[in-house]
C-alpha positions as CSV (number, residue, x, y, z in Angstrom):
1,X,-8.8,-9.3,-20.2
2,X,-11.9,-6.9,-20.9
3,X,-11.3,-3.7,-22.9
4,X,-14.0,-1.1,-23.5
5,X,-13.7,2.1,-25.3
6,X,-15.7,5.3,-24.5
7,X,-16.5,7.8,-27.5
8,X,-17.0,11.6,-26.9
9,X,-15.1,12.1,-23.3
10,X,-13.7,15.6,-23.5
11,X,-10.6,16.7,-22.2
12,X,-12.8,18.8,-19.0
13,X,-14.8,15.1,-18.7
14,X,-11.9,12.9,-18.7
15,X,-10.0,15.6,-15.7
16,X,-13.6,14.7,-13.7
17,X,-13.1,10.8,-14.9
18,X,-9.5,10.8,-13.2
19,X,-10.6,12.5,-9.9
20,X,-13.7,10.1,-9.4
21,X,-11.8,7.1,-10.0
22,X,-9.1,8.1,-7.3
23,X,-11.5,9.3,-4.9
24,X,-13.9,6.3,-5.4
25,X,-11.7,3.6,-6.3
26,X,-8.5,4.8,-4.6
27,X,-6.8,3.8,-7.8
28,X,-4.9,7.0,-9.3
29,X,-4.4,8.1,-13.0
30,X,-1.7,10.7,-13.6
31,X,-1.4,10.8,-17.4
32,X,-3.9,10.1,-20.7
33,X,-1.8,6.8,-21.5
34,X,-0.6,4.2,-19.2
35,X,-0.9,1.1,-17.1
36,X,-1.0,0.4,-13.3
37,X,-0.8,-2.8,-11.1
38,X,-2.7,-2.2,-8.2
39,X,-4.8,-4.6,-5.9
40,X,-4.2,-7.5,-7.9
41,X,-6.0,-6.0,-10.7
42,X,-3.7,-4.5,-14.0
43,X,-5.4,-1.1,-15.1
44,X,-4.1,0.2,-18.5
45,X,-6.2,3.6,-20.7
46,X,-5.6,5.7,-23.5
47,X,-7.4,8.7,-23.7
48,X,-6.8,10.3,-27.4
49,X,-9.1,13.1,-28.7
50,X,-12.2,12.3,-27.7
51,X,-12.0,8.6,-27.0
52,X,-11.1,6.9,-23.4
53,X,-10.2,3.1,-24.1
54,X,-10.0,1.1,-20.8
55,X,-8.5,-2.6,-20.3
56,X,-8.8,-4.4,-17.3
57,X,-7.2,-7.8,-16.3
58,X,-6.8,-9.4,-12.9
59,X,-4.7,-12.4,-12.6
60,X,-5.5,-13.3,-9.2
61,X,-8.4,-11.7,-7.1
62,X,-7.3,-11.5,-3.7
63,X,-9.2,-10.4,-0.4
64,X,-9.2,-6.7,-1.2
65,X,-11.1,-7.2,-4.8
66,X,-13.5,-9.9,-3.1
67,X,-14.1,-7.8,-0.1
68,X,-15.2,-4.8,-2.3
69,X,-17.3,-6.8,-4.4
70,X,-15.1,-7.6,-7.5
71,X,-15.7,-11.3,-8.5
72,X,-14.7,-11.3,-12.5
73,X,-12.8,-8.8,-14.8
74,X,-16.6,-8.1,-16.0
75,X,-17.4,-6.7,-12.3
76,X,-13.9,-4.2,-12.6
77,X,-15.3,-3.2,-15.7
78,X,-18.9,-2.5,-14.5
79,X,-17.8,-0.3,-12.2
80,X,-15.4,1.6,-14.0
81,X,-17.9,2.2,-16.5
82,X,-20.5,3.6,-14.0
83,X,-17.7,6.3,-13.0
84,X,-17.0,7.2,-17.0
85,X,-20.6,7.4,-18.0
């Protein structure tokens, strides 16, 4: 399990963060706290004030993580944080 935590993601910024992240990653965030089990990988934020705190874990990477590059939690992570930043 890898958590990260993003300081200074406005309210406007975190709307764009969402979008990019379901467009991109086909992986969709509907509120500012939660968790989601998709693709063998377990997605959970918090987005308070003007902090976004990601965790990712993955149990089990299947074909679909492997096929789109995703060897480690560190990999999920790397590329969640080139969407946020």
């Amino acid at each position: 399990m890898i958590t990260k935590t993003f300081q200074g993601v406005t309210p406007e910024r975190w709307q764009a963060i969402k979008q990019v992240i379901h467009s991109d990653l086909h992986f969709a965030i509907e509120s500012d706290e939660g968790s989601k089990d998709e693709y063998g990988a377990v997605l959970s934020w918090l987005f308070a004030a003007t902090v976004l705190t990601i965790t990712v874990k993955v149990e089990h990477f299947g074909w679909i993580l492997s096929h789109a590059g995703f060897h480690c939690e560190q990999d999920v992570m790397d590329a969640l944080a080139k969407k946020i930043q």
